[in-house]
N, C-alpha and C positions, 0 to 999 in steps of 0.2 A: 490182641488176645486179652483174654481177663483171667483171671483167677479164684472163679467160680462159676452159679447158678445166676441165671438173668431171667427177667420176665420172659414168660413167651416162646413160639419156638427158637429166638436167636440165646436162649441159655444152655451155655456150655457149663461144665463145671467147673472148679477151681483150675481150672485145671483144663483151662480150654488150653493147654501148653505151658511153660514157662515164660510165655511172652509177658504178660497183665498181671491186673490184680483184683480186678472189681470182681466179688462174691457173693454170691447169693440173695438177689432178691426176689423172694417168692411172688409168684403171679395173682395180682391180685385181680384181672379182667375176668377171667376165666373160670367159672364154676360146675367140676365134674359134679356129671349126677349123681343125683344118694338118693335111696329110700330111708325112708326114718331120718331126716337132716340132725344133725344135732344144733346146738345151740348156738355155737360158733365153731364158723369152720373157714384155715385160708388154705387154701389149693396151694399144690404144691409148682413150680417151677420143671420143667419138663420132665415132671414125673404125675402119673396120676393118683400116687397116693399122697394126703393131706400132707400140708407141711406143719396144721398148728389146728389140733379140735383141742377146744372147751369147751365149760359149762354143761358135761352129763354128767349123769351119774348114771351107770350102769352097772348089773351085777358080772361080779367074776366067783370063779372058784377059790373062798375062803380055806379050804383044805389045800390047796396047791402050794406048792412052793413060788413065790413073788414071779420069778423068768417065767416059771407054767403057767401060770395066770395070765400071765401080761402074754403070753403068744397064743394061749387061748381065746381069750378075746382079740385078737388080731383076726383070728380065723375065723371066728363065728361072723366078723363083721367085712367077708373079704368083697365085698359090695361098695361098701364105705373106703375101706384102705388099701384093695387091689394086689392085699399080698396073698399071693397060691398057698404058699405052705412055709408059715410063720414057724413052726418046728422044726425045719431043716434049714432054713434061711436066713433065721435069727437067731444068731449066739449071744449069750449073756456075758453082757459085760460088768456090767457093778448094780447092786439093788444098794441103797441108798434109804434108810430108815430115820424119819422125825417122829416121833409119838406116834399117831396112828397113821400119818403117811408112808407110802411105800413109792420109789422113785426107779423106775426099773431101765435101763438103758442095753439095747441088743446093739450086735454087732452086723452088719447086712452082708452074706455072703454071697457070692453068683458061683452055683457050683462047687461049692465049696471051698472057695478062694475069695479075700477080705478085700471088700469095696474102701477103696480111698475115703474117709468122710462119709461113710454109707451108714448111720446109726438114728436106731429111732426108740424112743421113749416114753414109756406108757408110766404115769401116774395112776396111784390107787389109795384108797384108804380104807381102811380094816375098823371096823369098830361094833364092839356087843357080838362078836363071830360072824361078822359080814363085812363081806369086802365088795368095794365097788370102785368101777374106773371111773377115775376123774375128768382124764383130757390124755392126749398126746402130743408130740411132735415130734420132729427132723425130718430127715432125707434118706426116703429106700425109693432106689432108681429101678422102676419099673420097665424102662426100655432095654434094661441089658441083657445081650445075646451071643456077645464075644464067646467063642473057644475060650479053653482055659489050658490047653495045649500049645507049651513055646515051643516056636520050633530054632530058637536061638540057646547055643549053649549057655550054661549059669557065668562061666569064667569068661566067655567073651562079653557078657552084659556086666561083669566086674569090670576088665579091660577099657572098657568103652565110658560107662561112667567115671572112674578114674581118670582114662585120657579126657574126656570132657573137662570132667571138675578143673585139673590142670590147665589146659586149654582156656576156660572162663577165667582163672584167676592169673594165669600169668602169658599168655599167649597172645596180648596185645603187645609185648616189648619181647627184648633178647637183653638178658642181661650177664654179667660175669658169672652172677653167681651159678647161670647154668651152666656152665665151664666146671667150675669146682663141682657143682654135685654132680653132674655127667662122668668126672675125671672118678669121683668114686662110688659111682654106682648107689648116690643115697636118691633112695623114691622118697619124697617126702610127703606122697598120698598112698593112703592101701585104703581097699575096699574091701566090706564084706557084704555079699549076699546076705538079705535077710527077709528070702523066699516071695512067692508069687503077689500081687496086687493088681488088682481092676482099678481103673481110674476111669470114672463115673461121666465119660463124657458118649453122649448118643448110645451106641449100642453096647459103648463098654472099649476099654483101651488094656489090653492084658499086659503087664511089663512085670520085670524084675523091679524090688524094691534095692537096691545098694547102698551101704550108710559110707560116704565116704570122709574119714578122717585121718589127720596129722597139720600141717604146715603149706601155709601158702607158700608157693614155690619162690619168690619173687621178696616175700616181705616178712615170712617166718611166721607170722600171724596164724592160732589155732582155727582148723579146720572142720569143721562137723558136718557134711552136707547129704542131704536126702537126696539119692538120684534116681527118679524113674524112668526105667531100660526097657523099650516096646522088646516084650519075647518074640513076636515073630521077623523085624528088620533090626532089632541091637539098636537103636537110637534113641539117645535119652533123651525124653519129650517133655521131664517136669525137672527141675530139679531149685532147690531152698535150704539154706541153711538154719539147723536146729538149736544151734544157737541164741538164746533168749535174755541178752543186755540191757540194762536202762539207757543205754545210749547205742548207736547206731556202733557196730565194734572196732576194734582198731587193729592195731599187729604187733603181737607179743612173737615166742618162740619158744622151743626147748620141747619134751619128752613126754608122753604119761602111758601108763596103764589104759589097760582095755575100759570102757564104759562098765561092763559086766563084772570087771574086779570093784568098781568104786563101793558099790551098798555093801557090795562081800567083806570088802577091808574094813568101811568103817565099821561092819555092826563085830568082826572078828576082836577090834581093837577095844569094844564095852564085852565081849563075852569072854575072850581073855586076860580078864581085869579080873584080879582076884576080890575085887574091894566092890565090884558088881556082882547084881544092883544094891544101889546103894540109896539111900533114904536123903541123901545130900547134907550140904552143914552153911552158914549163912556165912558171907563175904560180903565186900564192898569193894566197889571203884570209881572212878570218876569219868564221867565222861569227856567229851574234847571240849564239850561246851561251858565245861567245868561245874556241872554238878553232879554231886556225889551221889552213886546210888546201889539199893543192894543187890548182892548177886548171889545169886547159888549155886555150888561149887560143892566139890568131892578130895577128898586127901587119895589120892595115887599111891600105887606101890610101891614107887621112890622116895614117898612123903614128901612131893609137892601137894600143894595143892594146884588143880585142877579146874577149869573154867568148863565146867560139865553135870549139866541141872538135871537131875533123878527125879527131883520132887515133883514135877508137873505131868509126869508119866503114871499109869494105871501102877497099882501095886503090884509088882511083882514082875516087873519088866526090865527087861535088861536094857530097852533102848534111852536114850539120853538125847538134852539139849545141850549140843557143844558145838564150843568155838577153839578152834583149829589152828595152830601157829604156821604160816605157809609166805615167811616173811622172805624164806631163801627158794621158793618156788616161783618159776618162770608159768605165763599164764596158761601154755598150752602143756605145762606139768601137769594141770590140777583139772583139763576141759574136758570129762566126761569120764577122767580115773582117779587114781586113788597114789599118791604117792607112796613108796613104803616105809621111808621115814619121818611122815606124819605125824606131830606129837599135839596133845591139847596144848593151849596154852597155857603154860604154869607159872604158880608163885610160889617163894617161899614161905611168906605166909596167907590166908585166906584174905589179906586186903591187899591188892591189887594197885600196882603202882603207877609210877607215870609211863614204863614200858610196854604195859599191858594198853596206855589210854591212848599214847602218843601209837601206834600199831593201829588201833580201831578196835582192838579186840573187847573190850569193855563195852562199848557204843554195840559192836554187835552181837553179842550176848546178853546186854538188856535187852537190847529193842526185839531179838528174835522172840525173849520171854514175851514180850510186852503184847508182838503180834499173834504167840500160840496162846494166850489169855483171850486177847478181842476173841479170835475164831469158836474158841471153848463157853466164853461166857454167852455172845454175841448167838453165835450159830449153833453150839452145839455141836464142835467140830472138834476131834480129837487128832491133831495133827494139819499134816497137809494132805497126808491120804485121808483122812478122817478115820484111821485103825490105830492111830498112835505110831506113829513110826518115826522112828529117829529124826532127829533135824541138825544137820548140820553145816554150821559156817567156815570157810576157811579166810581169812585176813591175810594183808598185807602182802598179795602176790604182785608181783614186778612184768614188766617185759623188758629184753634184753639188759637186766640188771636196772634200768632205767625207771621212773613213775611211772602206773599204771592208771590209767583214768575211766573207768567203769566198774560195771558189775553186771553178774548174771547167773542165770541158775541152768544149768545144764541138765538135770531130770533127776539128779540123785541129790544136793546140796545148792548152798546159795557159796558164790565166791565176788569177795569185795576185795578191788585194787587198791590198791598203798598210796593213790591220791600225789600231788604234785607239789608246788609254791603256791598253785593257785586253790587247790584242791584238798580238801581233810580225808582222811581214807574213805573209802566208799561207803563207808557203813556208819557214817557221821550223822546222817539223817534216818528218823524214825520214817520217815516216807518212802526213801529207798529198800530199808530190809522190806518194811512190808509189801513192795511191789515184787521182789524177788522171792522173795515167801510166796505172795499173789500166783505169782506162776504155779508153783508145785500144785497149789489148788487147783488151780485152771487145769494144771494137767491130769488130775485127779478125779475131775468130775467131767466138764464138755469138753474137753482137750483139743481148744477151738487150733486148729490149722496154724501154725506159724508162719504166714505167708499171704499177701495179699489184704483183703477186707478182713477176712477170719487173724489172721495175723496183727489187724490193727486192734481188731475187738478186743485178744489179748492180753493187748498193751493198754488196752483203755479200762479193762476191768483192772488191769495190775496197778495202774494208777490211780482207778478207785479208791480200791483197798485201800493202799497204801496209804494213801494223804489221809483218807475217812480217818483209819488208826492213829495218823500222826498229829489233824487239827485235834482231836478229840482229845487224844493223850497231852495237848499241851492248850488245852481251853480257847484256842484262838474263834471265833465266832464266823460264821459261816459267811457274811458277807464284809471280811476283812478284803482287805483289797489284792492280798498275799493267802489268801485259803488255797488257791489253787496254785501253788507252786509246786514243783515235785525237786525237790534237791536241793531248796533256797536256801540250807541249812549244812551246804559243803563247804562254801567260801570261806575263806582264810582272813582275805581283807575284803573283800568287795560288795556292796551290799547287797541283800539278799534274790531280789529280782536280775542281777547283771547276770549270777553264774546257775542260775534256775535253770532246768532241764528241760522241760516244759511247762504251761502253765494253760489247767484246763478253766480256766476263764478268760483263755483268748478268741472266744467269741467265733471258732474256726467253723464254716461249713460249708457242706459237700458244694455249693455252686462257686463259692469263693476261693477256696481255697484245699479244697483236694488234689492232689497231684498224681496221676497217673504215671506206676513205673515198674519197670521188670523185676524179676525177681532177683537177679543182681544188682539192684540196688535198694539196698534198704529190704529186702526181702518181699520187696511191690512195694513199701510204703508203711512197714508197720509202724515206724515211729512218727512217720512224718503224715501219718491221717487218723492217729488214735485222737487225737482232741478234740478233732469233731466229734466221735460219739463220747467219748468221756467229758468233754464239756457237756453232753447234753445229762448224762450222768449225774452232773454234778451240780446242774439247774435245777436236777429233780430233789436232790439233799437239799439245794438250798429252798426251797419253797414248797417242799411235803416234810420238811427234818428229819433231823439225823437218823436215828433210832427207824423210821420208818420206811426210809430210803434204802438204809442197809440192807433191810430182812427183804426186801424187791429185790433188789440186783442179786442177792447172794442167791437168791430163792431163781431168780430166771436163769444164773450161770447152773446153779445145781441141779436143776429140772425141767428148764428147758432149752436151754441151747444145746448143741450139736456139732462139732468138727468143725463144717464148713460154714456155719452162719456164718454172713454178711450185717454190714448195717441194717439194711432193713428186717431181716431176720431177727440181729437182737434185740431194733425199739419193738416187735410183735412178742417176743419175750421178756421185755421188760414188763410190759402192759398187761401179759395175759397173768403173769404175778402177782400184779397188780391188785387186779381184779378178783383171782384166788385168794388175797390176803385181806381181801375185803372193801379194796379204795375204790369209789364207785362216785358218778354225778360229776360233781364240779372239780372235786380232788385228782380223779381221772383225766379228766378234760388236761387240769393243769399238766398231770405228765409228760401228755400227748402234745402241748406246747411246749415243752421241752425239746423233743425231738424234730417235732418242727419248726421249732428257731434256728436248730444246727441243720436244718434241708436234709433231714433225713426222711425221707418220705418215699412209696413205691414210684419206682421211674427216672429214678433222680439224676441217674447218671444220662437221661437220653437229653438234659438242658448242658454239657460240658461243650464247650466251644473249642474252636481254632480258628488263628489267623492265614493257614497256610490253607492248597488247594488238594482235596485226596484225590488219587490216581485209584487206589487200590485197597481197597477195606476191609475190616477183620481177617487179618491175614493167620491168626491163630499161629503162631510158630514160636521157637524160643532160635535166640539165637545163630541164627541163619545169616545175618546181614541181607543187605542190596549192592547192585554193582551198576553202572551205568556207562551210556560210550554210542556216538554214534547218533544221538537224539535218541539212543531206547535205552528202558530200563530193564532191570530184571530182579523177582526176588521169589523166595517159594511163598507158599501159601496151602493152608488146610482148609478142610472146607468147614461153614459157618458153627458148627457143633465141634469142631476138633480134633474126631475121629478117626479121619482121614489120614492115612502119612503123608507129607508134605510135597505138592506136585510144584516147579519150576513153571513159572509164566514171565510171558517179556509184552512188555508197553510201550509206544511212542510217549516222551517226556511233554508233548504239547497236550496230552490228553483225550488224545484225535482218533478214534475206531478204539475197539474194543481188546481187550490183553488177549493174548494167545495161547495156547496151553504147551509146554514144550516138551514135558518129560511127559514119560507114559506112565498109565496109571499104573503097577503092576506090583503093589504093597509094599516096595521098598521107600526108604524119604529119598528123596530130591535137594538136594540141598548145598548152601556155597553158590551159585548161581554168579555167571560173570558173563559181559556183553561187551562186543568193541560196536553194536549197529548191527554188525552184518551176523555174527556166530553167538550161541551161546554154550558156554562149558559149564559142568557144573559136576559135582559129588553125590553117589549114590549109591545109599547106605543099606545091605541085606545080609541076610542073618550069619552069613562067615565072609563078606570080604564086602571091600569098598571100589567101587567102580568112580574112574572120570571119563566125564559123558560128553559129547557135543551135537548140536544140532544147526542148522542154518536158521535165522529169523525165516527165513522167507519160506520156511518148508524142507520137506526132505528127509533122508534117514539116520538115525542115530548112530553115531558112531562112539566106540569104544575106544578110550586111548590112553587107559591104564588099570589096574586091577590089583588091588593090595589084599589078604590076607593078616597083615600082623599091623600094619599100621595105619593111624589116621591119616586123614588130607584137610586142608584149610588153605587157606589165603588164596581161593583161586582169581586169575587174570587172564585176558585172552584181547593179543591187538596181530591184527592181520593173518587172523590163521593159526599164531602161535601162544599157544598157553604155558602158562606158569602157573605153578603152586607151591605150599610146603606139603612136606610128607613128612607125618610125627608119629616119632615114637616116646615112648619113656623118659629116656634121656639124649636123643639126636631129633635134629631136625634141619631138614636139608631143604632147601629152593631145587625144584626139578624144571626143565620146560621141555616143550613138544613142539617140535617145528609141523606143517599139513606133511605128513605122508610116513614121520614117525613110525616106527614100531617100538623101542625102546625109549623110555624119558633118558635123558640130560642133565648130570646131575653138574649144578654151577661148582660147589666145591668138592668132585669126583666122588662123592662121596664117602670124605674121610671123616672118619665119627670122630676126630682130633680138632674139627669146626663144624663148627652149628651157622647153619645159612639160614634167614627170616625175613617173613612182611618184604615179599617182591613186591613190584610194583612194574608198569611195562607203557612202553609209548614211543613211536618214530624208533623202533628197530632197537632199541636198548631196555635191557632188562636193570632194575635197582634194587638191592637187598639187603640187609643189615647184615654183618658177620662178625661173628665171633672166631678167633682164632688163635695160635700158643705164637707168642713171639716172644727171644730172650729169657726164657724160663718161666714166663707167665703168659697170661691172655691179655689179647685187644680187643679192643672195640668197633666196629667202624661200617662207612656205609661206602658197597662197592657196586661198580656201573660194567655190564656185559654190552659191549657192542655186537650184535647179531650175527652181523654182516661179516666182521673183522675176526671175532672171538675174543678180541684184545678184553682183557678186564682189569681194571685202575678202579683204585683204591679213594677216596675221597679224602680232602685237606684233612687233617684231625685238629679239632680244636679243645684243649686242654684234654682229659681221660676221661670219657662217657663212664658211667658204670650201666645205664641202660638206653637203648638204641628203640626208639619205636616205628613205626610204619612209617615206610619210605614212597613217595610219591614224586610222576616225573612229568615233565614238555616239552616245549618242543626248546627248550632253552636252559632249564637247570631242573637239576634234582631237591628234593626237598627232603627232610624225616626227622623225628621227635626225637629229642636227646635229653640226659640226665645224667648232669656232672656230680651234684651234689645230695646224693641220697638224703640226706638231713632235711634236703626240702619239702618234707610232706606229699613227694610225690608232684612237685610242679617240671616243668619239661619246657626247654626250650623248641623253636621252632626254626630248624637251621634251612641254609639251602648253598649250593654250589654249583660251580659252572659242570656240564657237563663232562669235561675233560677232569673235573677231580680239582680244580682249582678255585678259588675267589670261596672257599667256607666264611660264612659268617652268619649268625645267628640273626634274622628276622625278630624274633622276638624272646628276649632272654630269659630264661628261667631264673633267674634272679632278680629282674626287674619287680616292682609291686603291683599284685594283680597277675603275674605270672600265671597261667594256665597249669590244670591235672591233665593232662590231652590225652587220651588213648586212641585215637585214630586221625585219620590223615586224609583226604584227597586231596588234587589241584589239576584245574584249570590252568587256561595258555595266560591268564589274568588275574587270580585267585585259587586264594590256598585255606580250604575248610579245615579247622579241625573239631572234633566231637569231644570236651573237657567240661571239666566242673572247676567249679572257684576254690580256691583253697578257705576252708572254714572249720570252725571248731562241730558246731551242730546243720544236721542236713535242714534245709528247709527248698524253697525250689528254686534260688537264685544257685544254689550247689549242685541240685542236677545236674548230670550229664546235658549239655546242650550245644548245641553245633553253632560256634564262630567262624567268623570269615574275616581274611587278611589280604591286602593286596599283595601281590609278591614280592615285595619291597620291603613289605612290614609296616609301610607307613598308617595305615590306618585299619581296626580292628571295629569290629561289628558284630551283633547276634544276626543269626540268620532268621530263628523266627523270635517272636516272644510268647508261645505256646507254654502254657505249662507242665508240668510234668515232664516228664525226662523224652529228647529224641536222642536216636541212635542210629550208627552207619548210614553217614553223609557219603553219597554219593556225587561229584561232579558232573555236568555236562559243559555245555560253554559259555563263557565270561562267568557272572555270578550265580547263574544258576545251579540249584543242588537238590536231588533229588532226596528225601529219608522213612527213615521208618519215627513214629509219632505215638508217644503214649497217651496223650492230653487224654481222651476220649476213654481211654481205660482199658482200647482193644488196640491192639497194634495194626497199624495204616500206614500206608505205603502215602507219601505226600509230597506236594514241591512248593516251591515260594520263585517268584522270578528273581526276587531280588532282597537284599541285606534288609533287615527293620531297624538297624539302629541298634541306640542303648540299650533298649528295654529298659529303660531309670523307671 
């Protein structure tokens, strides 16, 4: 799947599902007719209205208001742009005034309900009492035909993205801690509805939009996550976190306020100030770097003084630039609310001590001045909404009492963590504020997608900014060999390039070095693919300069990017800025080698290779996994545009006659999908209750042989007839099976909500599952074996106390499953196994050994034992992806299965080394096999 717009008819939108990441590139083969052509025109990507006119000049109505204008000309020219009725279908969203420019951005609605990234942008200019259109661009999807009638209720599409969100972040393991928050009833996710959305793919995907926040279940870590909920089958088809970090995030924990209280508090806490507004008075502090510098500051009610600047706000404004003391706040205190004991940070007197420098707060309370100066002087930007609106930092936030090592901007404020031994607070470098500054702009103006291509554009303009503000602020010359560092200015002792964050002069592009991955990782990819276009960004500063490079990019982010632009979307907007600002000929040319030194060019993603063989192609799906057994495969799949809810097919693993179709078409998803050869079972998700499903490979009628109402299903399995699964809820979750002729499931632990049963696993008449259970006044841990036949169930050796148990895998000789003694380990996991009878544990491969595995899934073979882990590392790049190893059952020897890049997922086994998976390399998710191990990948 990708996570966007693609050439041609195989472009989906961002949003061809939550599988991909690849975004928008507009079609450049294909040229709809126009009468009256304009000057320059690129068609748009499976829609027929343009994705980018310049070079007219046309008249509009100079008496209208900017929105009437700009959808008045949309109308007059519904020839050229193919929109019916630009006045019902286009909401305004911000007009956007430079001197005589006018920047007009609408909202694209289908029926009165907001398209996902449906926004498009009509430029104008006003001059002597005449106003005429200059250009357009973005994306109005002209194929949408969807109903706009759910026939899913609002609180089951909470329910459902909720149990999802849960499910993706901790429903690979069983751990203690879901014992304790089980024991007390703490949800540590709540959703809220925040009403209808179209999701721009083929004729239109109508879903609940859900914002789900609080606490990874598993790791306390704050939550933010977008989940889109199909209204008519309840299944969540998109979902990304909003979340917007200089580094890839990590897991904090603890409490906050609603999102909606955060602007409400801060601006409550300058309007109930009696000393507001205030005209400010001059201070001084030093920064960590140890130089001294001044600051502007306010005397408080208490007669502190106050780390809170009046002076760079319009006259007569109550809002302020302040920095925030939040040195006793945990990070998901502060992720999208408003603490209520919040205070600035203060002193007693206006110069600023070493508590203030050694915190970051000094550091960021210059540099926040420093970057709303560039913006004001540079662009003409008041703010980061560009209205003036407050700005504010919070410092020195912790996780679990512990160093916190990042930053990020949540949609209301910028927050920088308290830094480590290795690390100065996060707000130690001018490069960093201004990249989280950077955001609030982004989101102010093209509020490009956090997710995906549009997700790395993002990060790549944020990085712009940022560094442009910081080489410039500190004279460093554009072709130092250290210009494109982003962060090289945290380290404590190390030199400057060791502990750099990224560095957009690492030459990165799309054929080399792109990496294709879900939106569960890395959010597709946005940190780990912004430097290909921010180096090309940054090609362009260095060899058109500074000053003229700026006023481009700021000029293509402000007027003509769009939501979902892609790469090639923004070098087409970089250019047509360009061009607008007057760079024409050879200066031109040079830009345009910019982007195409980083292979950003149309098509780019159709050169991405693999070493392995596909079965099964653009399978458009999120989350679904593959199952295997019997020489067949099985996995769902959408059809080429995404539209589709998700139908079940099954494949012989040699590649041999064509996949078959299993589940019926009939609007609900299909999904979970499990094969022994002979049956496939699977889960089938519609608008009040979840059905598990079976069918024979070989033909025949479907058969029903469960039906839920309140809860999810996951981890299904099926050997001889007999299936297994879990059944989730909230807080329980149980292992059930179905022997052939069933009427009622089988719950392995009777179903006592006192143990949580997980990650079955099934083969030669024994079922294996992780459990949780109270023994002695507390909880165990441990992995337990159901003989079929006997009913007997034995309990597995225990070796030292798991805190978490992962997916358990069997054969016809021992059991296998992911364990985790030592939480402190970043999440590495051993890989244990025992004899069937419950005896001979011992670890294959230690989780404490060096190189130790992140493993989240499991299969094995009568000879091998896959698991799907990343390496443990400080920053992601593709050796940290998720990638599927293989181990002989001994342990003795460890291998990559492929060396594809970008992230694979749910490895499946067949027999000896073969494994069937799901493949991001290409951008779209693909069903693939490899016969055999590749080795190191060194």
């Amino acid at each position: 799947m990708r996570s966007g717009i693609r050439a041609g008819a195989r472009g989906a939108a961002l949003l061809a599902a939550a599988g991909l990441l690849i975004t928008a590139v507009p079609a450049s083969a294909a040229t709809p007719p126009a009468t009256e052509p304009p000057a320059d025109v690129i068609p748009g990507a499976t829609t027929e209205t343009p994705a980018l006119v310049d070079g007219i000049r046309e008249a509009a109505d100079a008496g209208a208001r900017p929105a009437d204008a700009a959808r008045e000309h949309l109308a007059a020219r519904e020839s050229r742009y193919k929109i019916a009725e630009p006045g019902r279908d286009l909401a305004p969203v911000q007009t956007l005034k430079r001197g005589a420019e006018e920047t007009v951005r609408l909202q694209q609605k289908h029926k009165g309900v907001p398209v996902l990234g449906g926004q498009y942008v009509v430029r104008m200019e006003t001059k002597g009492g005449k106003r005429v259109v200059t250009g357009t661009s973005g994306k109005y999807f002209t194929d949408l035909a969807t109903g706009v009638t759910p026939t899913v209720a609002e609180e089951v599409a909470v329910r459902r993205a909720v149990s999802a969100t849960q499910s993706r972040l901790g429903g690979h393991r069983l751990a203690l801690a879901d014992a304790r928050r089980a024991e007390k009833r703490e949800q540590p996710l709540h959703g809220t509805a925040a009403g209808l959305v179209v999701i721009p793919r083929g004729e239109g995907v109508l879903t609940y939009h859900v914002t789900v926040r609080g606490t990874h279940p598993l790791t306390g870590a704050p939550v933010l996550q977008h989940v889109y909920v199909d209204a008519r089958a309840g299944f969540p088809v998109l979902q990304y976190s909003g979340i917007k970090t200089i580094t890839p995030p990590k897991a904090p924990t603890g409490k906050a306020l609603s999102a909606e209280a955060a602007t409400a508090r801060a601006a409550k806490a300058a309007a109930d100030d009696p000393a507001a507004p205030h005209p400010g008075m001059a201070g001084s502090g030093t920064l960590l770097n140890g130089t001294k510098v001044d600051l502007d500051v306010r005397k408080a009610a208490d007669d502190r003084y106050v780390l809170a600047d009046h002076a760079r706000m319009a006259a007569g404004s109550k809002n302020a630039l302040t920095t925030w003391d939040a040195r006793d706040k945990d990070v998901s205190e502060v992720l999208g609310g408003w603490p209520a004991d919040l205070k600035e940070f203060g002193s007693p007197t206006p110069q600023f001590g070493a508590d203030a420098t050694d915190s970051g707060a000094v550091d960021a309370h210059w540099a926040a001045g420093q970057v709303y100066d560039y913006y004001k002087q540079h662009h003409a930007r008041d703010g980061l909404d560009g209205r003036g609106s407050a700005v504010n930092s919070l410092v020195g936030v912790t996780q679990f009492g512990m160093p916190y090592v990042n930053a990020f901007w949540d949609g209301t404020k910028m927050v920088y963590g308290s830094g480590d031994d290795d690390y100065k607070p996060l707000s130690a470098d001018l490069d960093v504020v201004g990249h989280e500054m950077t955001h609030g702009v982004v989101e102010n103006s093209a509020n490009l997608v956090y997710a995906g291509q549009s997700g790395a554009l993002n990060e790549a303009v944020a990085d712009y900014f940022g560094n442009a503000i910081d080489v410039t602020q500190s004279g460093m010359a554009m072709d130092h060999p250290e210009s494109g560092l982003i962060g090289e200015d945290l380290c404590r002792t190390a030199a400057p390039r060791a502990c750099a964050l990224r560095d957009m002069n690492d030459g990165a592009t799309t054929s080399k070095n792109f990496l294709g991955a879900t939106f569960g990782t890395d959010n597709g990819g946005v940190h780990l693919n912004s430097t290909v276009f921010s180096g090309a960004l940054w090609d362009l500063r260095q060899d058109l300069g500074a000053e003229l490079a700026d006023r481009i990019v700021y000029k293509a982010l402000t007027e003509y990017m769009t939501p979902l632009d892609g790469f090639t979307d923004g070098r087409n907007a970089v250019l047509a800025a360009a061009k607008d600002l007057g760079v024409t000929g050879a200066r031109l040319n040079v830009a345009k080698r910019s982007f195409n030194a980083h292979g950003i060019v149309a098509g780019w993603e159709d050169a991405l290779g693999v070493d392995s063989d596909e079965l099964f192609g653009k399978l458009n799906i999120s989350g679904t996994g593959v199952q295997a057994g019997g020489g067949w495969w099985t996995v769902a799949k959408s059809n080429d545009d995404g539209t589709e809810p998700y139908s079940v097919y099954a494949g012989r693993a040699d590649g041999k006659g064509a996949p078959k179709l299993i589940s019926p078409n009939d609007g609900r998803y299909h999904v979970y999908p499990a094969t022994d050869g002979k049956t496939v079972v699977w889960a089938a998700y519609g608008a009040a209750s979840v059905d598990v499903l079976s069918r024979p490979i070989a033909g025949g009628p479907i058969k029903r042989l469960y039906t839920s109402t309140t809860t999810d299903v996951g981890g299904l399995r099926v050997d001889n007839g007999v299936t297994v699964f879990e059944s989730l809820g909230f807080f329980t979750r149980h292992v059930v099976h179905l022997r052939p002729g069933d009427t009622k499931p089988t719950y392995v632990d009777g179903n006592d909500d006192d143990v949580l049963t997980a990650l079955p696993s099934i083969a030669h008449g024994r079922i294996a599952y992780a459990k949780l259970y109270p023994e002695g006044g507390d909880y165990r841990l441990g992995v337990e074996l159901l003989d079929l036949k006997t009913g007997k169930k034995t309990l597995t050796e225990r070796l030292d106390e798991p805190q978490t148990v992962g997916q358990t895998g069997l054969n016809g000789s021992n059991v296998f499953w992911l364990t985790e003694n030592n939480v402190a380990d970043d999440g590495r996991m051993g890989i244990r196994r025992a004899n069937l009878d419950g005896t001979g544990a011992y670890d294959i491969s230690s989780e404490h050994k060096p190189g130790a595995l992140i493993a989240s899934d499991l299969t094995v073979s009568e000879t091998a034992v896959t698991v799907n882990a990343t390496l443990p590392d400080t920053q992601y790049r593709n050796e940290t992806l998720p990638k599927n190893w293989q181990l002989t059952t001994d342990g003795s020897r460890q291998e990559r299965v492929s060396c594809n890049r970008g992230e694979q997922l749910s490895p499946a086994a067949l027999d000896g080394t073969k494994v069937v998976w799901i493949d991001g390399t290409t951008g779209w998710t693909n069903l693939v096999t490899r016969d055999r191990p590749a080795g190191r990948c060194g």
